[in-house]
C-alpha positions in Angstrom: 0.0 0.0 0.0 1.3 3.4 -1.1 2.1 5.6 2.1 0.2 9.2 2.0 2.6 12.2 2.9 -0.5 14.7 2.2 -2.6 13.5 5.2 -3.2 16.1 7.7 -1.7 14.3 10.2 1.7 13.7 8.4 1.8 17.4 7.7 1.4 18.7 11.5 4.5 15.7 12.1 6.8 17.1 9.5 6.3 20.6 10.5 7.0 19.6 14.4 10.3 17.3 13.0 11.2 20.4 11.0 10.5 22.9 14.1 12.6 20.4 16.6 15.3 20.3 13.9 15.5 24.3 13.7 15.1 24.6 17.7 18.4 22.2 17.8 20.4 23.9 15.2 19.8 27.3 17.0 20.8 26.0 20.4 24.0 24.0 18.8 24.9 27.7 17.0 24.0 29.2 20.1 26.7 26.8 22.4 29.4 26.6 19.2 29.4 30.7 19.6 30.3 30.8 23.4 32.8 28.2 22.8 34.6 29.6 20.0 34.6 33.4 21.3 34.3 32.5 25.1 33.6 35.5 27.8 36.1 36.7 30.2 36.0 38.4 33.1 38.0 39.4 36.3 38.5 40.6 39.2 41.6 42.2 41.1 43.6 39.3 41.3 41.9 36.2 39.4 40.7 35.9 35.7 37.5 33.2 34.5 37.0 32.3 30.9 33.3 30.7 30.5 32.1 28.7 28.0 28.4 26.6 27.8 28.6 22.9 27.4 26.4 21.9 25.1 24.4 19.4 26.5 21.8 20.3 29.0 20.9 18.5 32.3 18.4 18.3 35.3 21.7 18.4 37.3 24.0 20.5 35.9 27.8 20.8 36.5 29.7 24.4 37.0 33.2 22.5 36.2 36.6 24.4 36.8 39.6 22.9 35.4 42.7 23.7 36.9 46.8 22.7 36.4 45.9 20.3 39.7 42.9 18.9 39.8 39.2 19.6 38.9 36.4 21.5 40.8 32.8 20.4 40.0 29.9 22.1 41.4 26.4 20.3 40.9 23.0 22.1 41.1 19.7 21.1 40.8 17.6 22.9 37.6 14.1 23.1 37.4 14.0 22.6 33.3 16.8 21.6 31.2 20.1 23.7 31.3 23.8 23.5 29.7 26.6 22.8 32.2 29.4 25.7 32.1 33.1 25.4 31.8 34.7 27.5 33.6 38.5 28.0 33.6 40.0 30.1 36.4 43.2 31.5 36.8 45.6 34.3 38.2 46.3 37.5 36.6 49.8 38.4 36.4 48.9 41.2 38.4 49.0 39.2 41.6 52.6 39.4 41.9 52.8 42.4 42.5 50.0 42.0 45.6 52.7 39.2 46.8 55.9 41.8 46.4 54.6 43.8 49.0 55.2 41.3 51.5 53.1 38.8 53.6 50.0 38.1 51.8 46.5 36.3 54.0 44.1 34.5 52.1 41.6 36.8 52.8 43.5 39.6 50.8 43.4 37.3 47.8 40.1 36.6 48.0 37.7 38.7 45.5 35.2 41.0 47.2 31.2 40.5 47.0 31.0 43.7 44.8 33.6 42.2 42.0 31.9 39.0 42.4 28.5 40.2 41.5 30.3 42.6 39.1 32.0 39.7 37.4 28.7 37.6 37.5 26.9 40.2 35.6 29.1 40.9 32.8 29.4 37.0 32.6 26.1 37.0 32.3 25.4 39.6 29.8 28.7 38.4 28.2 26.9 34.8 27.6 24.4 35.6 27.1 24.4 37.6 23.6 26.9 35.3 22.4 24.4 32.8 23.0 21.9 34.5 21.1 24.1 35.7 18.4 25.0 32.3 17.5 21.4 30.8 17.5 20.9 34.2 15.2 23.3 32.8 12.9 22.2 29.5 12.7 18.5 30.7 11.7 19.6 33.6 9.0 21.6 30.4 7.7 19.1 27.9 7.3 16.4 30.9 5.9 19.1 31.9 2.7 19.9 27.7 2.5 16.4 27.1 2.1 16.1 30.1 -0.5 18.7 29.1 -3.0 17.4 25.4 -2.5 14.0 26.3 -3.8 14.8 29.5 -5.7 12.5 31.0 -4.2 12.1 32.8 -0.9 11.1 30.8 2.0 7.4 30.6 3.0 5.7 32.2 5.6 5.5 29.3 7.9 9.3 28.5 7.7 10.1 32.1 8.9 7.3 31.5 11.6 9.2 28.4 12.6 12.7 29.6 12.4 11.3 32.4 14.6 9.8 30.8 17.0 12.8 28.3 17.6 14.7 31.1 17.8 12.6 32.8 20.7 12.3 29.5 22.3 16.0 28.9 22.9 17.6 32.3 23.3 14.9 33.0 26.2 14.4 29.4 27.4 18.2 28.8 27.5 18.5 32.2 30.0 15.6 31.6 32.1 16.6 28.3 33.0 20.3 29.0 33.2 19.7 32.2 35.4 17.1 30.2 37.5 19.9 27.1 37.4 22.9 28.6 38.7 21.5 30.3 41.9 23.3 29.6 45.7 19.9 27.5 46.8 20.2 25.0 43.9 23.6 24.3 44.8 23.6 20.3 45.0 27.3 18.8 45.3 30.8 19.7 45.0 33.7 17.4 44.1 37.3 17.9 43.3 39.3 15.7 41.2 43.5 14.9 41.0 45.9 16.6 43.4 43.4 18.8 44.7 41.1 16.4 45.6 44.0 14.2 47.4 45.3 18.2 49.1 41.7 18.3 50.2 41.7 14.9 52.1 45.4 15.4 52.8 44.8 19.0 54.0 47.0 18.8 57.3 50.3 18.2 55.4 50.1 22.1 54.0 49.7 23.3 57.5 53.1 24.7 59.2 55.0 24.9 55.7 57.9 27.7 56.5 58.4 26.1 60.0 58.8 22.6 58.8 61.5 24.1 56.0 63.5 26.1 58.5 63.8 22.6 60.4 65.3 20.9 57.8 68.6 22.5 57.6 70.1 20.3 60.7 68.7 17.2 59.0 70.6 18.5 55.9 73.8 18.9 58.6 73.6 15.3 59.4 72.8 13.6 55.7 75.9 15.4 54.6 78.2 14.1 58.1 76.7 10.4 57.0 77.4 11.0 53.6 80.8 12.2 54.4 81.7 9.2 57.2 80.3 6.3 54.3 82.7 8.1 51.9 85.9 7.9 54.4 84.4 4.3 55.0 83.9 2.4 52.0 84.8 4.6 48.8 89.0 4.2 47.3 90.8 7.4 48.5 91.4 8.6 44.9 87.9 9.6 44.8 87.4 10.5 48.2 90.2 12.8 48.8 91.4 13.9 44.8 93.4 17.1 44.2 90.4 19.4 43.6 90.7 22.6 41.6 86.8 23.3 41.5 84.1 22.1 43.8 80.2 23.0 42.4 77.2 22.3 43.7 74.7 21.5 40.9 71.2 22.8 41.5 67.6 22.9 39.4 64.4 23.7 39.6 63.9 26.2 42.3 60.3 27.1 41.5 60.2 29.7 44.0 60.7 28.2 47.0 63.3 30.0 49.1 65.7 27.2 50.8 68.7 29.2 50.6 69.7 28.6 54.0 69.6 25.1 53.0 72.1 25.6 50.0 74.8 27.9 52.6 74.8 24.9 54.5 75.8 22.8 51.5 78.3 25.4 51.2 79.5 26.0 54.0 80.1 22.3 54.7 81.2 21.2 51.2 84.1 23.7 50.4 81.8 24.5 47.6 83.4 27.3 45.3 80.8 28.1 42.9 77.1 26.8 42.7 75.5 25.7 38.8 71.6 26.6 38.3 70.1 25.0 35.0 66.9 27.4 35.9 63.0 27.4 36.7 64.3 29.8 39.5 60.6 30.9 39.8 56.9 29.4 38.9 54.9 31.8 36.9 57.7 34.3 34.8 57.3 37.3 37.0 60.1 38.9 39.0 57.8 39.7 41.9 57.3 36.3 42.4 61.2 36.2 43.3 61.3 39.1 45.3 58.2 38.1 47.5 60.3 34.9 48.2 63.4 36.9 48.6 64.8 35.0 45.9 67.1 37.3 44.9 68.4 38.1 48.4 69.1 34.8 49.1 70.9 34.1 46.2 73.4 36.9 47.5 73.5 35.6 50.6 75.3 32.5 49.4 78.8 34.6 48.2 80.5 32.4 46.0 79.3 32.9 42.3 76.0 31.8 41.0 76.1 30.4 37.8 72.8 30.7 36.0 71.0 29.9 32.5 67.0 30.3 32.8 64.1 27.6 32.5 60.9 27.3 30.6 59.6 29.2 34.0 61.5 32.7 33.8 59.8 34.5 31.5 56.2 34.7 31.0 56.4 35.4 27.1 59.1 34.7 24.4 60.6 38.2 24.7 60.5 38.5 28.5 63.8 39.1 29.8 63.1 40.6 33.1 64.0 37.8 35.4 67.4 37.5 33.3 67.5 41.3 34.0 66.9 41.1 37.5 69.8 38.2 38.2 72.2 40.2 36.4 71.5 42.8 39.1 72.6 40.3 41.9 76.5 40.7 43.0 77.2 37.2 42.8 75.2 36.2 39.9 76.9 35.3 36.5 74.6 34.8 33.3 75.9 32.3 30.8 73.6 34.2 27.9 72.5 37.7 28.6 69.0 39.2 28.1 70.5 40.6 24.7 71.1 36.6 23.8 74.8 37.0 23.6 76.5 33.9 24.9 79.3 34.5 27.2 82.3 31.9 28.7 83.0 31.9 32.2 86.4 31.2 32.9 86.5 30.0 36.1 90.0 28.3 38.3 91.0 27.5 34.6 87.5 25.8 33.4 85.5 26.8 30.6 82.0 26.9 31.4 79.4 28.1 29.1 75.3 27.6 28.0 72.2 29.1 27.2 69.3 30.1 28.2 65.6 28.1 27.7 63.8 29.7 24.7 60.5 28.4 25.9 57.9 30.5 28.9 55.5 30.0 31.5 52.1 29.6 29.3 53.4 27.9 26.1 51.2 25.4 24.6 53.7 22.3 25.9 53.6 21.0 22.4 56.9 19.9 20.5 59.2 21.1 23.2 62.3 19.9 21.1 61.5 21.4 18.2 61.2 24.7 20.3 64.6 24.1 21.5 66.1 24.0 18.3 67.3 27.8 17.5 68.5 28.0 20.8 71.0 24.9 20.9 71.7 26.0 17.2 72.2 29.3 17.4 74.7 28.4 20.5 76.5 25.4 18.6 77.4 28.8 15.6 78.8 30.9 18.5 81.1 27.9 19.8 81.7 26.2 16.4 85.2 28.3 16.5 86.1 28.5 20.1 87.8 25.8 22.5 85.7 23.2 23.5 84.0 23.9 26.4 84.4 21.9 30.0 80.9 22.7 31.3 77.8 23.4 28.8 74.9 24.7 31.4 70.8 24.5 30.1 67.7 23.7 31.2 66.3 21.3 29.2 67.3 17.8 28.0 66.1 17.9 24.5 68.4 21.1 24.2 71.2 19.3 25.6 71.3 15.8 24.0 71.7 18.3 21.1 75.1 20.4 21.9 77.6 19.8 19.6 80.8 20.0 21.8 81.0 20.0 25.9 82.8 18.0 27.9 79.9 17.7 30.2 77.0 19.0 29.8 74.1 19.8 32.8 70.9 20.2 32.4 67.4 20.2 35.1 63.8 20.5 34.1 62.4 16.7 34.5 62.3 17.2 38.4 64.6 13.5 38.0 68.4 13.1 38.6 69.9 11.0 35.8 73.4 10.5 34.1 73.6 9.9 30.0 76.6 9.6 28.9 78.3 12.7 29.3 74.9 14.3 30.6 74.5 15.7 33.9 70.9 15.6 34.1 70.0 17.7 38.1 67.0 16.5 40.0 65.0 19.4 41.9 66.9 21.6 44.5 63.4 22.8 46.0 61.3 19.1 45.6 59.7 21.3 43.0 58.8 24.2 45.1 55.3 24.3 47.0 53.2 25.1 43.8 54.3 21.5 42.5 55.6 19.7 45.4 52.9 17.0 46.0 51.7 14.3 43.6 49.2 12.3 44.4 49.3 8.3 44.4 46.9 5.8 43.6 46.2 5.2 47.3 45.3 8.8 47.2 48.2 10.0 49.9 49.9 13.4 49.2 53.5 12.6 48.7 56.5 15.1 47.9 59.0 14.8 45.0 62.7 14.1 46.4 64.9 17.2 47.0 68.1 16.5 44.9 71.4 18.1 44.1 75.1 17.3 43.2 78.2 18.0 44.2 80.6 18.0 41.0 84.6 17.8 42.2 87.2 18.9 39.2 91.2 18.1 39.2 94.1 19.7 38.5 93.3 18.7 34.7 90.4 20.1 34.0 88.8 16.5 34.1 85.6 15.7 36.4 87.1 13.5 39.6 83.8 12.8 41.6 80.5 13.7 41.1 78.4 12.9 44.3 74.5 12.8 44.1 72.5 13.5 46.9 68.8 12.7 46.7 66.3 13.2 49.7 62.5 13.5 50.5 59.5 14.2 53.2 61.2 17.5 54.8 57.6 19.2 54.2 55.7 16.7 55.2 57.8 16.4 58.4 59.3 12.9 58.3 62.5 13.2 56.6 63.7 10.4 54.9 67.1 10.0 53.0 67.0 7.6 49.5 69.9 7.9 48.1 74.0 9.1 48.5 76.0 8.4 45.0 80.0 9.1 44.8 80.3 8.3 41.3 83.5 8.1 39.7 83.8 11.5 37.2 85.9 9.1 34.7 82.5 7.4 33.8 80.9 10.6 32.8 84.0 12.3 31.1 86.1 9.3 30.1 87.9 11.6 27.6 89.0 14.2 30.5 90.4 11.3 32.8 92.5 9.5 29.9 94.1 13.0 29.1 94.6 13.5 32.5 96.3 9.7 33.1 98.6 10.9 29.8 99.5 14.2 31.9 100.3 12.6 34.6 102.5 9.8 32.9 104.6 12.7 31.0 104.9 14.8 34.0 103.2 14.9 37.8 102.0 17.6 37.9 103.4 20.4 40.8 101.9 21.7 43.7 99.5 24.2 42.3 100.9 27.9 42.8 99.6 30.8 41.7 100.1 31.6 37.5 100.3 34.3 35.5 97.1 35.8 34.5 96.5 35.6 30.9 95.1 38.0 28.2 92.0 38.7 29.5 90.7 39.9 26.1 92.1 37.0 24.1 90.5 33.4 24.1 91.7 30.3 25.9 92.2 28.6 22.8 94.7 25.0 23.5 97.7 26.9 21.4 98.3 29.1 24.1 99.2 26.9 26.4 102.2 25.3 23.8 102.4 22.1 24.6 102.3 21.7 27.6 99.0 20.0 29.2 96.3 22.1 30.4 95.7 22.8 34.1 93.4 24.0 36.3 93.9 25.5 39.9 92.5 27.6 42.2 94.6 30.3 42.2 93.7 30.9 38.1 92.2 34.5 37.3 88.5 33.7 37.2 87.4 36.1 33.7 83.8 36.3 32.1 84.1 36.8 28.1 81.2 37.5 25.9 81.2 35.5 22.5 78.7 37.4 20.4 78.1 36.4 16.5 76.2 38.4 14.0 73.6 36.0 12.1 73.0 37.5 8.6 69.7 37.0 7.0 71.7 35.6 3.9 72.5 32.3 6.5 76.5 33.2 5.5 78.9 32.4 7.8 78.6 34.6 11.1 81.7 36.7 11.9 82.4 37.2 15.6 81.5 40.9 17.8 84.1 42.4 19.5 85.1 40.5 22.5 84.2 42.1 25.9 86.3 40.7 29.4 84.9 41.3 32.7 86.3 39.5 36.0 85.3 37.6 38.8 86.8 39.0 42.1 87.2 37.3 44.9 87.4 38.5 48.4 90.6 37.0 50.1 90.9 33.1 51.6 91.1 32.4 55.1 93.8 30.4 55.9 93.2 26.7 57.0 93.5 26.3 60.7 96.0 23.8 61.6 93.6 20.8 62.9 91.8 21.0 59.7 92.0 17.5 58.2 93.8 17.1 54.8 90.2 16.5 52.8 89.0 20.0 54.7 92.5 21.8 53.9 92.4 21.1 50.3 88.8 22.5 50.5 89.5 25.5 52.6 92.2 26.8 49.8 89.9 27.8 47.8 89.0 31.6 48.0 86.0 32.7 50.7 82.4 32.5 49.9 82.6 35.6 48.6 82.3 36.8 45.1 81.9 40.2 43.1 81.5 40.4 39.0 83.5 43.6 37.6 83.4 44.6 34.8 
């Protein structure tokens, strides 16, 4: 039997199906609008981007996702209404709230008037984006159905298109405004680390107090360390002739433990400390001066040896942090904010490296690739200078890709590792507070281990001893060691220790004296030396020496800037006292931790 499509009854169905269609098409335009030009609005301190989801619910969901976890709030709707997405975070402009000192909760906290201000224009700013889109929509499917039937569209398609559009753009406010209202407020949930801080919330209380009390902890891992060393490890690595002692560190992330690190110092004959950067969190210098950052670093006096992470600048052209170290005393910056690359000479090493290209608030995609005209761009400046003995960056896909470095050091994966030739440097700070805790399947809050190095050179230039310290729990208040490593520095820079052997077979080397400062304006190339060996001591004249290039657009061969010297000054040694043991004598020779960059 032939089905009728001109019964009354088949009529009335197609116009609903078509009405139903339009009404769904409008509210899709309507959520596809929000989404693709999403509303934003502040307050002093925080900023929320809002967008609808697009499929609406009895119950709901306000949901917030954040870098650590989710926040869900459910409420109960008496019609149908789309969930929103809401992601919050802070404005740049809270740093300079925290620079002014101590900062309470309460004084982050938005007031009722921007809350209901920032309501509002979310709101209105959702709402005509809302409508906008469904208005889209219905103009669209009025001129498709005109140049389908060449012809303009009848009467009772505009009536339908008109009254779908009515229906949504009024229907989708009313419930939405009657939806999202403090007495229809149903659940709330978090998700990830912040769910796991929220059951775990006693381990954030007492922070700063717990930190201060971990410096004689520190104190005694280093005595243990020191007595298993005497103890079990051959006296050639123990006790070697040491020209330069550094302490490697990473991955500061704000988190002020430089009482911690003077400790290190203090106890370790360290002459010179190595940081591969993420000195801060969020790329804003206030952020380092509320933690006194910058103070502590000065506090420290022996030379600070920096090349910035994907977390010192907040954009790709932001130099400020860079700007700000240069201002420290102490500090010495491997690549200036102007880019140029620079080699520290220092008790006869050459150290070099380059800053991290990348920024707080990059996409996190392809981080190699973004790597790439940095390490090349520093491979041209080196191609025609000595090789150095120390290449310093932040991340490892920059450093697996260095052309020539004896060893190179690099941070950034929060994990201590050795590759080769690689120095990869765990996390001074645990990560800092901001990223401390992870969260584990059993849903405990657990720390990342505190790590750093202690990196011994000889009288060759050659890495001795490279000792790894890794540690955890001092903010959580149960400190627990994991892990002392006295690795011999042959392993790591086999090359260094054969050419030292072949020194050592032609001639033993002297007692290291004090030599005759070279050219401070010419470069360290190996002819200088004639043919003798070189050597390392520290009594050499510590020099900084810039290595600009000029890149022509043409990609021709660069041609070298005109070479700046600057030097290191050191305020004068103590002498040992004479019931120092031989291992602290040889350490005490080197000059006081005290440092000063002249130029």
């Amino acid at each position: 039997m032939r089905l009728r499509t001109d019964h009354p009854g088949w009529a009335r169905a197609g116009l609903v199906a078509r009405w139903v269609a339009i009404v769904v098409a409008c509210y899709l335009g309507g959520v596809a609008a929000t989404n693709l030009s999403p509303t934003t609005v502040e307050t002093s301190n925080f900023r929320a981007t809002l967008r609808l989801d697009p499929v609406p619910r009895h119950t709901p969901v306000l949901h917030s996702p954040t870098i650590v976890g989710d926040v869900d709030l459910a409420f109960l709707s008496p019609a149908l209404a789309p969930g929103l997405d809401v992601a919050v975070s802070v404005r740049e402009e809270v740093t300079d709230l925290l620079s002014g000192g101590p900062v309470s909760v309460r004084s982050l906290q938005p007031t009722d008037a921007e809350i209901s201000a920032a309501i509002r224009e979310a709101a209105v700013g959702v709402g005509w984006r809302f409508g906008l889109g469904a208005l889209i929509v219905a103009v669209g499917l009025s001129v498709a159905v005109h140049y389908a039937r060449r012809r303009r569209p009848e009467r009772m398609h505009l009536v339908l298109v008109a009254g779908a559009l009515v229906l949504v753009s009024g229907g989708t406010a009313l419930s939405t405004a009657l939806t999202y209202q403090p007495d229809r407020f149903a659940a709330f949930t978090t998700t990830g680390l912040l769910g796991t801080v929220q059951r775990n919330a006693g381990l954030l209380a007492d922070v700063e107090t717990r930190a201060e009390q971990a410096t004689p902890y520190l104190r005694n891992l280093l005595a243990l360390s020191q007595a298993l060393q005497e103890k079990f490890v051959p006296t050639d690595l123990t006790q070697p002739t040491v020209s330069a002692r550094f302490l490697l560190v990473s991955d500061i992330h704000g988190a002020n433990q430089y009482a911690l690190m003077r400790t290190i110092i203090e106890e370790e004959g360290v002459d010179a400390v190595i940081d591969t950067g993420d000195i801060i969190n969020f790329g804003r210098v206030q952020e380092g001066e509320a933690g006194g950052i910058f103070r502590g670093i000065e506090s420290l006096g022996v030379p600070y040896i920096f090349t910035s992470g994907n977390h010192d600048q907040s954009a790709p052209a932001d130099r400020a942090l860079l700007r700000r170290m240069a201002a420290v005393p102490n500090v010495v910056l491997l690549q200036d904010p102007e880019g140029v690359h620079r080699e520290l000479s220092f008790h006869g090493l050459r150290i070099t490296g380059f800053n991290d290209p990348r920024y707080f608030g990059d996409d996190n995609q392809d981080p190699a690739g973004k790597q790439a005209p940095a390490v090349d761009a520093f491979n041209l400046a080196m191609e025609d200078e000595p090789e150095s003995d120390i290449v310093v960056t932040h991340e490892p896909y920059a450093a697996t890709e260095v052309d020539r470095g004896r060893v190179v050091i690099n941070g950034h994966i929060h994990t201590p590792t050795i590759d080769g030739s690689r120095i990869q440097v765990g996390t001074f700070t645990g990560g800092g507070v901001v990223s401390h805790f992870i969260a584990t399947e059993d849903e405990e809050l657990r720390g990342q281990p505190y790590a750093f190095d202690l990196a011994s050179f000889g009288p060759r230039c050659a890495l001795t001893q490279l000792t790894r310290y890794t540690y955890r729990n001092l903010i959580e208040g149960r400190p627990l060691y994991d892990n002392i490593q006295v690795i011999n520095g042959a392993i790591i820079d086999p090359r260094g220790a054969q050419e030292t052997r072949d020194a050592e077979a032609a001639a033993p080397p002297e007692p290291a004296a004090p030599a005759e400062p070279a050219d401070p304006g010419a470069p360290a190339g190996p002819g200088q030396e004639g043919e003798q060996p070189r050597s390392c001591s520290q009594f050499r004249e510590t020099t900084i020496r810039e290595i600009a290039t000029a890149t022509p657009d043409d990609n021709s061969t660069s041609t070298p800037a005109t070479v700046r010297t600057s030097t290191l000054t050191p305020s004068p040694s103590p002498s040992p006292s004479p019931s120092s043991s031989p291992s602290s004598a040889s350490q005490s020779a080197s000059p006081s931790p005290s440092a000063t960059v002249t130029p």
